[in-house]
C-alpha positions in Angstrom: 209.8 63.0 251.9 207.5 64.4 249.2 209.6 62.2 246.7 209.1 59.3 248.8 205.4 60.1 249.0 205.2 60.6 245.2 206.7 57.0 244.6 204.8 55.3 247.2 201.4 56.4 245.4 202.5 54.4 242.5 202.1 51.0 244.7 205.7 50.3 244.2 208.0 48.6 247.3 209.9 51.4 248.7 213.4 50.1 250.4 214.9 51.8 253.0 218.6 51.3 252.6 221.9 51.8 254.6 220.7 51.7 258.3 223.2 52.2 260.7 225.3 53.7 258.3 225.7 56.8 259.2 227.3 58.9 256.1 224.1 60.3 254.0 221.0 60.1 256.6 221.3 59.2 260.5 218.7 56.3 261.5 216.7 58.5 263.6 216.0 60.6 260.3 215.4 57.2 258.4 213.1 56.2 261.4 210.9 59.3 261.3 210.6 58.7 257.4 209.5 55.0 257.8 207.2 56.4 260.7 206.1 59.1 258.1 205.2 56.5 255.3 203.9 54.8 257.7 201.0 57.0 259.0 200.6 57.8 255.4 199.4 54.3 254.4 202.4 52.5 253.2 203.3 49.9 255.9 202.6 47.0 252.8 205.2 48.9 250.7 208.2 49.3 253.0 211.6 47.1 253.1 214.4 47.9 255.4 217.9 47.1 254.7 221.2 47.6 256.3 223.9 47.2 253.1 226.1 44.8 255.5 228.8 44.7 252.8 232.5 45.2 254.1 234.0 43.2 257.3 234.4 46.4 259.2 230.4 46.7 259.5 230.8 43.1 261.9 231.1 43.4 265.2 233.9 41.4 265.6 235.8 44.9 263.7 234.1 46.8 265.4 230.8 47.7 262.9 227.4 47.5 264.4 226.5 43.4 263.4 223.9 41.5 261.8 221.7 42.3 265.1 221.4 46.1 264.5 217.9 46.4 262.7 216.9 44.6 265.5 218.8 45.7 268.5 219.7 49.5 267.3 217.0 50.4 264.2 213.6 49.2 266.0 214.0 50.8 268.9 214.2 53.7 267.1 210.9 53.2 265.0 209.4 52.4 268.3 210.2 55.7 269.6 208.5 57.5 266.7 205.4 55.5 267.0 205.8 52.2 264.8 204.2 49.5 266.4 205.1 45.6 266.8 202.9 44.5 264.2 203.8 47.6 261.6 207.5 46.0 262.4 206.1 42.4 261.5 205.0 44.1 258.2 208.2 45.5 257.3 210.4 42.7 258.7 209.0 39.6 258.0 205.7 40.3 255.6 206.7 42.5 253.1 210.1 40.4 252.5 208.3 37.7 252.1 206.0 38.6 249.6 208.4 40.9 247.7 210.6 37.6 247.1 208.4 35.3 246.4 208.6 33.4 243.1 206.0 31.3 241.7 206.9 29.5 238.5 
């Protein structure tokens, strides 16, 4: 968490990859490090990805689908504290200005 801290402080996105993948770091860890970051300023900073990249992640092969941030991840986050709008931020906000592109 202190590395995370450390990056954050630069004003860099941070992106919080593989959720509901459960090799590395289970999602309620991931959720109490977003809810962490979180409480430490960095709502503006965070992305969340899930690294949907092979057919058995679907649920039609039994993988946990395209709904899981949603329907798996954010209840988790609400648990440790996140709120609806702090979800807004990191779901809808922050992707939106991390990819925008002005020529």
């Amino acid at each position: 968490m202190d590395r995370l801290r450390s990056i954050a402080a630069k004003g860099v996105y941070l992106q919080i990859d593989h959720i509901g993948f459960e090799v590395q770091q289970r999602d309620r860890q991931r959720a109490k490090t977003v809810a962490g970051l979180i409480k430490d300023g960095h709502v503006s900073q965070l992305l969340l990805s899930m690294d949907l990249c092979a057919k058995s992640r679907l649920h039609w092969h039994d993988g946990h689908g395209y709904d899981y941030m949603l329907a798996g991840f954010a209840p988790l986050l609400a648990e440790e504290g996140v709120s609806q709008s702090e979800m807004d931020t990191m779901m809808i906000d922050n992707p939106r200005r991390a990819l925008a592109y002005e020529v």
